[in-house]
N, C-alpha and C positions, 0 to 999 in steps of 0.2 A: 088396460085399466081394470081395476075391480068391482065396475058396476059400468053399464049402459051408459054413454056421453051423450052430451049435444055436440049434433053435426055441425053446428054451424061454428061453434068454437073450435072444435077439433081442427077444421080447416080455416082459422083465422092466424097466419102467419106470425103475428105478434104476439102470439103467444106461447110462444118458443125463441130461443135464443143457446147462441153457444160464444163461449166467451175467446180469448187470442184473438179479438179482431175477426169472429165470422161473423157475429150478428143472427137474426132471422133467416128462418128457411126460404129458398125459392119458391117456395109450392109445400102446403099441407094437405093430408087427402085422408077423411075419415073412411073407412072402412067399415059397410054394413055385413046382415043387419043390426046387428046389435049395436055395432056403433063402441066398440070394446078396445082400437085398435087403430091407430093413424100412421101414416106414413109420410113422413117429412125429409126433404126434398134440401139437402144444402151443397156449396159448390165442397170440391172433394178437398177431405181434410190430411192435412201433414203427416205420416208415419211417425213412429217415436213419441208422439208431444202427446201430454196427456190434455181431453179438454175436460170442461163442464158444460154439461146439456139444462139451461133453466127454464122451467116450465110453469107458466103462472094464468091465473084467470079463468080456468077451462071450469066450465057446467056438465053436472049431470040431464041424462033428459030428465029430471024434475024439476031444473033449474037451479038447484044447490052450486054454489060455486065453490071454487076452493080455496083455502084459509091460507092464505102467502103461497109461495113459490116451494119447489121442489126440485132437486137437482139430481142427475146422475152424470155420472163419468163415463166418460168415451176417451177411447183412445186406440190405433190400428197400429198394433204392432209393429216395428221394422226388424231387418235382418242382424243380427248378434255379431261381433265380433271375437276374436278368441280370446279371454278372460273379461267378457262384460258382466257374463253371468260366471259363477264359482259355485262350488260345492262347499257349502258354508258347516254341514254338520252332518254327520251319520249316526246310525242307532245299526249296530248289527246282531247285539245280542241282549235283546227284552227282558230276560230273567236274571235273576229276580226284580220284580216293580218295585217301582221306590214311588211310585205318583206317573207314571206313562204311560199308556196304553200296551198291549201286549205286541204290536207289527213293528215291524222294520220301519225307520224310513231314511227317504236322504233330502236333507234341504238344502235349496239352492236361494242363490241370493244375486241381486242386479246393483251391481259396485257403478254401474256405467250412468249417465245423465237423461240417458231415452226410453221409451217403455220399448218392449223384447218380445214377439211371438217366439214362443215354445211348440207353437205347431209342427208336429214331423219331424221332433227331434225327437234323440235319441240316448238313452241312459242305459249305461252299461257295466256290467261286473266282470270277472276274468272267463264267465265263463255262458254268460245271458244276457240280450237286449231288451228292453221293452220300447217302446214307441211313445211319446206324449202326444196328447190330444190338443186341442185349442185349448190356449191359456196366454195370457198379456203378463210381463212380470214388468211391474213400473216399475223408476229407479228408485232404489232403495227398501226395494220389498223384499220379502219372501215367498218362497214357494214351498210346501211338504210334500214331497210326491212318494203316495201312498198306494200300498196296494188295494184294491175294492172292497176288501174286505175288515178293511180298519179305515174306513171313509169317515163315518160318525165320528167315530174314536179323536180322532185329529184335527174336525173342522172346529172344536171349542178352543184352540190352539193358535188358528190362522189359518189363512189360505191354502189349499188342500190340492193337488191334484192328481187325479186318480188314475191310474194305471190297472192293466188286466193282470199282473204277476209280476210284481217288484222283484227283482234277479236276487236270489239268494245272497245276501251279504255276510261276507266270511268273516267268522268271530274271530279266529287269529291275524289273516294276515286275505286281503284284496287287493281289487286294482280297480278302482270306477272312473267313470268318464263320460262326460255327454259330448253328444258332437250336435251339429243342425240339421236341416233337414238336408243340406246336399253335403254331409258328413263331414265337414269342416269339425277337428276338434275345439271345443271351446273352454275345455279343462278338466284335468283327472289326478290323481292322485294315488300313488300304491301304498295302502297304509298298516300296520303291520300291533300286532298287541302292545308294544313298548313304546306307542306313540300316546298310550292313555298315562303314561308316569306316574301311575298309582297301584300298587298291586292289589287295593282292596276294590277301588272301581272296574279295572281289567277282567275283573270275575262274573260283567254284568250285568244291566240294569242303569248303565249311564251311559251317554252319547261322546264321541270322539267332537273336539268343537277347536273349531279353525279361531286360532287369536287374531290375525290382520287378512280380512278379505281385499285389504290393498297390496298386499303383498304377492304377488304374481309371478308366473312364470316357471320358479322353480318351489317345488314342491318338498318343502324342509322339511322336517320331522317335528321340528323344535315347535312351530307355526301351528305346532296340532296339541290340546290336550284334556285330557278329559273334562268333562261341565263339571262346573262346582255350584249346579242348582241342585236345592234338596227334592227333586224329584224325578234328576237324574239327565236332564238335559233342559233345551230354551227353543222348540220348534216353536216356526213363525216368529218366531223374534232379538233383540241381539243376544248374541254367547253371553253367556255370563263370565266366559273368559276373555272377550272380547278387550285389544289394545294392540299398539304398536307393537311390530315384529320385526326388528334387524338384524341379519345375516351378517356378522361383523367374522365369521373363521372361515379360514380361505380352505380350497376342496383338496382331497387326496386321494391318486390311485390306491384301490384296496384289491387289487388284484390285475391279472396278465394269462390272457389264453391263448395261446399259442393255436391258432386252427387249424393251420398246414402253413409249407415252409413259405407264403406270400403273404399271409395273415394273420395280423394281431387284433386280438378282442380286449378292451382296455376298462375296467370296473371301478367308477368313482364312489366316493361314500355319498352321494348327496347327487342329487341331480344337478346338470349344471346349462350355460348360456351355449346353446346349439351352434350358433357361428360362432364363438372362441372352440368348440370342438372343432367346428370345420374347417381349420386352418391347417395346412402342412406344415406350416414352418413351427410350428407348437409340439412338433417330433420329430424326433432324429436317432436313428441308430447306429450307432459304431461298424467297425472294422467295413468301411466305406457302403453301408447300405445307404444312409441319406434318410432323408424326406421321405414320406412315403407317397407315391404314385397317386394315390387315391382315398375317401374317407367315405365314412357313411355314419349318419347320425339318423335317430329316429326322435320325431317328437312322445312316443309313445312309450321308449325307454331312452332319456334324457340324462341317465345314469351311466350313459354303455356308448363307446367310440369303437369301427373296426375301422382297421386301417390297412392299404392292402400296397405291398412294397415290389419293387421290383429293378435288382436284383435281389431273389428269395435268402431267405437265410440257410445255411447248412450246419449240417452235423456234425456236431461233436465242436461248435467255435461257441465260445461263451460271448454273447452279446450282451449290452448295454443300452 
């Protein structure tokens, strides 16, 4: 508190309360001397769910009481699943300001219905991690996760979370990604200058902003385009490009690499659904190679199928 309390309110259970059906605490326990500092005592509450903590009637020791109720929010994070949380917007190159502070940032967003510790996860560029600290993301919030030294800068924005050295974000072309704390990916994106479709924004000073954070899984290009706020992007809150995003054109190999005579490396334009890669029966080669043996897909490049055959193919036969 911000002034010396009465002990005996401090420890009067009914005057506290948390809402979902807990009620009053078991036990309140003022903490001397000052009396600045209580500890209250309820049975253990739900992961995910966010509560409210009401606090009414408490006296100072001069016997001031207080003027209605006051509330704060509690709520214990649960474990994230992969696309609960998304990477809702990037800033990788600050120059020139149009109205945003000079740092990088990347915001993330909780599409999901539970609140999210962010503790011990982890955010990533192609070529640096940094580690998040404690932090709860309700559903429907955002996050700015900032490097320390553009802390101020951001928190007039929204919710701010601070990192020791935000991973260089690459002004033409990256790869980001957060995973959790036991590295579970929970979503990333490789995004590259022509996903901003603007050649005067591309040079700049406006943020890359995802249109449908319901849009999941596969990581479109179209899904991404530059803010059209006049200050150059919408940290801590919705895109300004924000709306439905439908994937209505169907995918294409845009390439074939041959690795040796047992394996093919297969390059889609667009990332695609990981078990439709994983199928055998989804490839076939002529002059009686067949099926191939084996596949291998990565969630981490969702663009890329190798597939490893056997009997290998030889030289000098032109295959199909």
């Amino acid at each position: 508190f911000n002034e010396p309390m009465d002990e005996g309110s401090l420890n009067t259970i009914t005057n506290y309360n948390i809402d979902n059906g807990v009620g009053n605490p078991s036990s309140a326990e003022a903490e001397g001397p000052d009396f600045l500092c209580a500890i209250i005592t309820f049975p253990a509450l739900d992961t995910g769910v966010v509560y409210s903590l009401t606090i009414s009637s408490l006296s100072d020791c001069s016997g001031n009481i207080m003027s209605g109720s006051e509330s704060r929010e509690l709520v214990i994070g649960k474990e994230g699943q992969p696309f609960d949380i998304v990477i809702n917007e990037i800033f990788s190159d600050p120059e020139p300001s149009f109205g945003l502070p000079a740092g990088e940032f990347v915001e993330l967003y909780n599409r999901s219905s539970t609140a999210i510790s962010l503790n011990g996860w982890t955010l990533s560029d192609a070529s640096r991690s940094t580690t998040l600290g404690a932090f709860t993301l309700t559903p429907g919030a955002y996050v700015i996760i900032v490097d320390e030294d553009f802390v101020s800068d951001y928190q007039t924005f929204g919710a701010v979370l601070e990192v020791p050295s935000l991973p260089d974000l690459g002004i033409s072309q990256d790869e980001v990604s957060i995973r959790d704390a036991s590295g579970v990916l929970i979503d990333q994106l490789r995004y590259e200058r022509s996903w901003y479709r603007d050649a005067d924004k591309d040079d700049g000073g406006y943020t890359l902003e995802r249109i449908d954070p319901d849009f999941v899984n596969c990581n479109n290009s179209l899904n991404w385009i530059a803010s059209n706020a006049s200050i150059g992007g919408t940290p801590g809150t919705v895109n300004s490009a924000a709306g439905d995003f439908i994937d209505a054109d169907a995918p294409s190999v845009v390439s074939l690499e041959i690795v040796d005579s047992v394996t093919l490396r297969l390059f889609f334009n667009e990332p695609m659904d990981l078990v439709s890669l994983d199928n055998p029966l989804a490839y076939e080669v002529n002059q009686s190679i067949g099926n191939p043996l084996a596949i291998s897909v990565s969630e981490e490049l969702p663009d890329q199928v190798v597939l490893l055959f056997d009997p290998g193919l030889q030289d000098q036969i032109t295959y199909e």
